[in-house]
DRENDO-1510 file (C-alpha; in Angstrom, 1 decimal, always signed):
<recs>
REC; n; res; u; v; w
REC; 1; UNK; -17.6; +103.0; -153.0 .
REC; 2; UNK; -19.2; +99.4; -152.3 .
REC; 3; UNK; -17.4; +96.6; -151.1 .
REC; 4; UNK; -16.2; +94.8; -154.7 .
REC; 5; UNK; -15.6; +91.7; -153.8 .
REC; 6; UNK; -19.5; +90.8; -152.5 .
REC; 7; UNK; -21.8; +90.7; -155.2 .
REC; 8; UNK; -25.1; +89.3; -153.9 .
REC; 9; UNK; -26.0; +87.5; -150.7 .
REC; 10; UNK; -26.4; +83.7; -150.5 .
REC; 11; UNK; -27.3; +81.6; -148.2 .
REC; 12; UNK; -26.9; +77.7; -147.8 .
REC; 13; UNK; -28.7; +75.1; -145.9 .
REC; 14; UNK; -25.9; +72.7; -144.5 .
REC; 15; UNK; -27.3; +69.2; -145.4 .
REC; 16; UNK; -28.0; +68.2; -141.7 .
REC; 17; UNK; -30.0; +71.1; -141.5 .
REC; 18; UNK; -28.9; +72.4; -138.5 .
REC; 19; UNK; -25.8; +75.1; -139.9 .
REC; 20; UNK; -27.2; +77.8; -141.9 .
REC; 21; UNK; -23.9; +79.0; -144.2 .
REC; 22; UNK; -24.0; +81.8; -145.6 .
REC; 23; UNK; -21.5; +83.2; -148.3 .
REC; 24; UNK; -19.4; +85.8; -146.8 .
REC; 25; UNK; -20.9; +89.7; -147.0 .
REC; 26; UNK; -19.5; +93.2; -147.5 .
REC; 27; UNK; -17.7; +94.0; -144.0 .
REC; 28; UNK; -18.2; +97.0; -142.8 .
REC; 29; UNK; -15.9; +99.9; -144.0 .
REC; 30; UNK; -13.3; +100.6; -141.3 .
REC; 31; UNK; -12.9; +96.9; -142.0 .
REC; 32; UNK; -12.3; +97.0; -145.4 .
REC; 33; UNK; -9.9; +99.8; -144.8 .
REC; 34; UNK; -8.1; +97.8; -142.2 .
REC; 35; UNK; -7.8; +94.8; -144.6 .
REC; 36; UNK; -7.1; +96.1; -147.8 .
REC; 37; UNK; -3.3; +96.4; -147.4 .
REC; 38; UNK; -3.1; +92.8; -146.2 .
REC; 39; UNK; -5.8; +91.6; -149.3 .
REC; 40; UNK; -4.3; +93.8; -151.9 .
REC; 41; UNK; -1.5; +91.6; -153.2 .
REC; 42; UNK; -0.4; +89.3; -156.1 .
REC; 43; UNK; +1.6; +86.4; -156.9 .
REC; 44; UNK; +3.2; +88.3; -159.9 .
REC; 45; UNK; +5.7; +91.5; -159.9 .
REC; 46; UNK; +4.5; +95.7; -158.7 .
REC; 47; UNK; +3.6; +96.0; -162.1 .
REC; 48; UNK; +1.1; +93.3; -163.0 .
REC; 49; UNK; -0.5; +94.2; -159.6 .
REC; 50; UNK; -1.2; +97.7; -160.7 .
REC; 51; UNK; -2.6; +96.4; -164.2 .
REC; 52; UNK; -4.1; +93.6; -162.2 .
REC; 53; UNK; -5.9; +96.2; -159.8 .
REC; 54; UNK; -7.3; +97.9; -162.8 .
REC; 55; UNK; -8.5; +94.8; -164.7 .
REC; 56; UNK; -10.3; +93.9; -161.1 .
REC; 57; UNK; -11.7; +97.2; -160.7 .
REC; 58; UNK; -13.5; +97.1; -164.1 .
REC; 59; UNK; -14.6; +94.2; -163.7 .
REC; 60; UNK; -16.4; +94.8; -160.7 .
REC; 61; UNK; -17.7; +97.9; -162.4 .
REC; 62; UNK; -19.0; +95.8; -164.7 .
REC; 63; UNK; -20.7; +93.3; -162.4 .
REC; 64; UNK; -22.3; +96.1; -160.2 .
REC; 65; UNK; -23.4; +98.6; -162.7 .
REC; 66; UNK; -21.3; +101.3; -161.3 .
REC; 67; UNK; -20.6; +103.9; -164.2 .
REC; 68; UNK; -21.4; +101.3; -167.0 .
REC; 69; UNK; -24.4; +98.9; -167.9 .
REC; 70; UNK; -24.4; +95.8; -165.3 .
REC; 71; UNK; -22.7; +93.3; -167.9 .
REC; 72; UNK; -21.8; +90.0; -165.5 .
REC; 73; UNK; -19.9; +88.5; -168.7 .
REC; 74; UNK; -17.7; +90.8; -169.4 .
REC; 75; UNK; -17.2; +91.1; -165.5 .
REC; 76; UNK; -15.8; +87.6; -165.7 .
REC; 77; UNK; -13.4; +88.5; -168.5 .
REC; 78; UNK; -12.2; +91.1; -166.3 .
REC; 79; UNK; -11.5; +89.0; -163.5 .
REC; 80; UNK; -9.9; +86.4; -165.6 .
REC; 81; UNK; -7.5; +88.7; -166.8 .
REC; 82; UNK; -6.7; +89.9; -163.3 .
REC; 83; UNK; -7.0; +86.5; -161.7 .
REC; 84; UNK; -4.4; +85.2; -164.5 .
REC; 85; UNK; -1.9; +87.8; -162.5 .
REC; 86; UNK; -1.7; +85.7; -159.8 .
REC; 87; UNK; -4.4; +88.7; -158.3 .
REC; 88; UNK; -6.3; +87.5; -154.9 .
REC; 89; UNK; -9.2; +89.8; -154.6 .
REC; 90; UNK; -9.9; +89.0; -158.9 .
REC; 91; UNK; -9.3; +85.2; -157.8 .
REC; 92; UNK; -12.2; +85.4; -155.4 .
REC; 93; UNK; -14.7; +87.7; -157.4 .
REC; 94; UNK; -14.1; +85.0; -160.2 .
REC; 95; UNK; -15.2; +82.0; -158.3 .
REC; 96; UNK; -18.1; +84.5; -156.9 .
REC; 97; UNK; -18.8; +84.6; -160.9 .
REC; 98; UNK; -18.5; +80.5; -161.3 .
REC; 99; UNK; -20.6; +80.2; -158.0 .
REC; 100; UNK; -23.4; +82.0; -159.1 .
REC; 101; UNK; -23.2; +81.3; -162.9 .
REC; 102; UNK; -22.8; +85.0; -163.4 .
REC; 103; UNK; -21.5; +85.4; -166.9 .
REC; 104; UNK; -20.1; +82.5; -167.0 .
REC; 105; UNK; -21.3; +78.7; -166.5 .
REC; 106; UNK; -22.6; +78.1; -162.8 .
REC; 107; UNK; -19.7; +75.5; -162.1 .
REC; 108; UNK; -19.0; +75.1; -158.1 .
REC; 109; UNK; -15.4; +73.1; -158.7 .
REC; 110; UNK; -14.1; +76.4; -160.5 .
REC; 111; UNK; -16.0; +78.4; -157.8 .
REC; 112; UNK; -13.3; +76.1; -155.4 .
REC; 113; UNK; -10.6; +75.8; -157.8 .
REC; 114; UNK; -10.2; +80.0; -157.8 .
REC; 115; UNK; -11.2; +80.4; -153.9 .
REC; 116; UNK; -8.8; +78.4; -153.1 .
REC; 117; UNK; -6.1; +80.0; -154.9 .
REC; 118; UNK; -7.7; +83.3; -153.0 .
REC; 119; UNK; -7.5; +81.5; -150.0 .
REC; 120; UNK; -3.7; +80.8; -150.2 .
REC; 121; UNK; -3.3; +84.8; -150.7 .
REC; 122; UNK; -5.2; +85.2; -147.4 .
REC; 123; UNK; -8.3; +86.4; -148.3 .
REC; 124; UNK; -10.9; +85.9; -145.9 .
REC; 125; UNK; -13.5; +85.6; -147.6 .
REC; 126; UNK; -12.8; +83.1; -149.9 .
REC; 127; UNK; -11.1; +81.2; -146.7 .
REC; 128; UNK; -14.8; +80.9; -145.3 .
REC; 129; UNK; -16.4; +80.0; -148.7 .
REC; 130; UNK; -14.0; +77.2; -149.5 .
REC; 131; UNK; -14.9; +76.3; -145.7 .
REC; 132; UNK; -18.4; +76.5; -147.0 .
REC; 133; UNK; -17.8; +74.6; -150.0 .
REC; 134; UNK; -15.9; +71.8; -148.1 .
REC; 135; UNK; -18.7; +71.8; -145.6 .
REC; 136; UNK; -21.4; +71.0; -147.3 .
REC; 137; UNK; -19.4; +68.7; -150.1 .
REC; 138; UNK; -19.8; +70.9; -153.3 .
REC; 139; UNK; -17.4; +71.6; -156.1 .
REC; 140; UNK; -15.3; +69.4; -153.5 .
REC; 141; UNK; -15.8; +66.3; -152.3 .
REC; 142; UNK; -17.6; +66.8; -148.7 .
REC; 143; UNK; -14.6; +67.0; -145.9 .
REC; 144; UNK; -15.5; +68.7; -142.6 .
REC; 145; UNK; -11.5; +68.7; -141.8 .
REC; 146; UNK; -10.5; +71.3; -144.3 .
REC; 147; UNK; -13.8; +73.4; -144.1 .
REC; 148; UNK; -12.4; +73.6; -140.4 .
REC; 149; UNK; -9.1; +74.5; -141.2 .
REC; 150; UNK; -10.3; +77.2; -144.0 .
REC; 151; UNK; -12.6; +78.5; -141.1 .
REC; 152; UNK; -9.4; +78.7; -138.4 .
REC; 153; UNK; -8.1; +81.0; -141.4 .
REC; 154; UNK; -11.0; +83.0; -142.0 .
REC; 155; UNK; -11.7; +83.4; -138.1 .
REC; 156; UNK; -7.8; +84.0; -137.3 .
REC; 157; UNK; -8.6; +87.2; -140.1 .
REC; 158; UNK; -11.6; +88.3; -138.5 .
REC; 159; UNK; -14.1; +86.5; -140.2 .
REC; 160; UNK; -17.3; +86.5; -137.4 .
REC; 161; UNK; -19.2; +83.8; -139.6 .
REC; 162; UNK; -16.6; +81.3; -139.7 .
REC; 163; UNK; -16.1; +81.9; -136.1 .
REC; 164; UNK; -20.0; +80.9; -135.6 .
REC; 165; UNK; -19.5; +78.2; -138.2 .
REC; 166; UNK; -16.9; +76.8; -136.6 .
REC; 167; UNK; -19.1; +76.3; -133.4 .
REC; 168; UNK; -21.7; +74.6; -134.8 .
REC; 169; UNK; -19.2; +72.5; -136.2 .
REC; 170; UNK; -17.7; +71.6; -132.7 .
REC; 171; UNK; -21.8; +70.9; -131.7 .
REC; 172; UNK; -22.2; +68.5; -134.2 .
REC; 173; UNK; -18.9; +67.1; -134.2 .
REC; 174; UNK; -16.9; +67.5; -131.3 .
REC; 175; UNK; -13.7; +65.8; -132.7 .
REC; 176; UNK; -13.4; +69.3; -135.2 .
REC; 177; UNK; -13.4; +71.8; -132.7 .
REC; 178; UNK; -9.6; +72.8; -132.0 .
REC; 179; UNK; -6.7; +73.4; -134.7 .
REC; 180; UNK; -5.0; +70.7; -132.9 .
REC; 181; UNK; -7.8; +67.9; -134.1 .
REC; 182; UNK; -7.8; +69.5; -137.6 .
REC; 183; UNK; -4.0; +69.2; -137.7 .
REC; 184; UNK; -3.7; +65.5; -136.6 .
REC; 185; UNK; -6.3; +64.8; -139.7 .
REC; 186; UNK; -4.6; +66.3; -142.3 .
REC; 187; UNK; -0.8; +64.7; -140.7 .
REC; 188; UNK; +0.5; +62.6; -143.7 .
REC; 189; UNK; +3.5; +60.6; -142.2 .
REC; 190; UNK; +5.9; +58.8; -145.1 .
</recs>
């Protein structure tokens, strides 16, 4: 079975030019398998994560093809309804949707708006795409402090890219390079 939560592969020029981003990509299996049990929550109670599972599930059917014609709207329907449980891994494949404009409007501050609730759940992925997003200022305003802290996530969960994104980061701006400087940033005193 295929990584669901990976649709296509995108990548992004930083606007300096010198960071190539790309969207986060399947991981390899033993991977998945080690991260599934930490990824495979919800915000809501056992039983909306079981329906919320199965909603996910067919919605990625959908958006793949796999069993069913490839049907990217009624992906996103899926999603929704999963994602409206309070469902990480449905939170993230529906900002994938609103990313890419697959079956549903291409709209980047949705795209942020559901990796970020993704993010809060601790998936990964949508940790480095929020980083991403923050990074290079879209569906966000531009604001190279949180894409470094959503990269310390992703990286502290084994996310290689926003390990390597997190060094060029440090290259072209030395004063984001450590949690520490991230931290004093985003300090609000009273």
């Amino acid at each position: 079975m295929r990584a669901h939560h990976n649709f296509s592969k995108c990548s992004l020029l930083a606007a300096c030019g010198a960071a190539l981003l790309v969207l986060s990509v399947p991981l390899a299996e033993a991977q998945i398998a080690a991260k599934t049990d930490l990824e495979d929550v919800a915000t809501t109670q056992p039983a909306d994560l079981t329906t919320a599972k199965l909603e996910n599930t067919i919605g990625t059917r959908c958006a793949l093809g796999d069993g069913v014609p490839q049907n990217y709207g009624l992906a996103a329907q899926w999603f929704d309804k999963a994602a409206l449980h309070g469902y990480g891994k449905a939170e993230y494949n529906l900002g994938m949707q609103y990313y890419f404009g697959q079956g549903v409007s291409k709209d980047k501050t949705k795209a942020a708006y559901w990796w970020e609730k993704a993010a809060a759940q601790g998936i990964a992925a949508a940790q480095y795409n929020l980083g991403n997003l923050y990074f290079l200022g879209q569906g966000v305003p531009q604001d190279y402090s949180k894409a470094s802290l959503w990269w310390h996530k992703a990286a502290a969960l084994g996310n290689a890219q926003a390990t390597s994104n997190l060094a060029t980061l440090a290259r072209l701006h030395p004063e984001y390079q450590s949690v520490a400087a991230v931290e004093k940033k985003t300090v609000v005193t009273p």
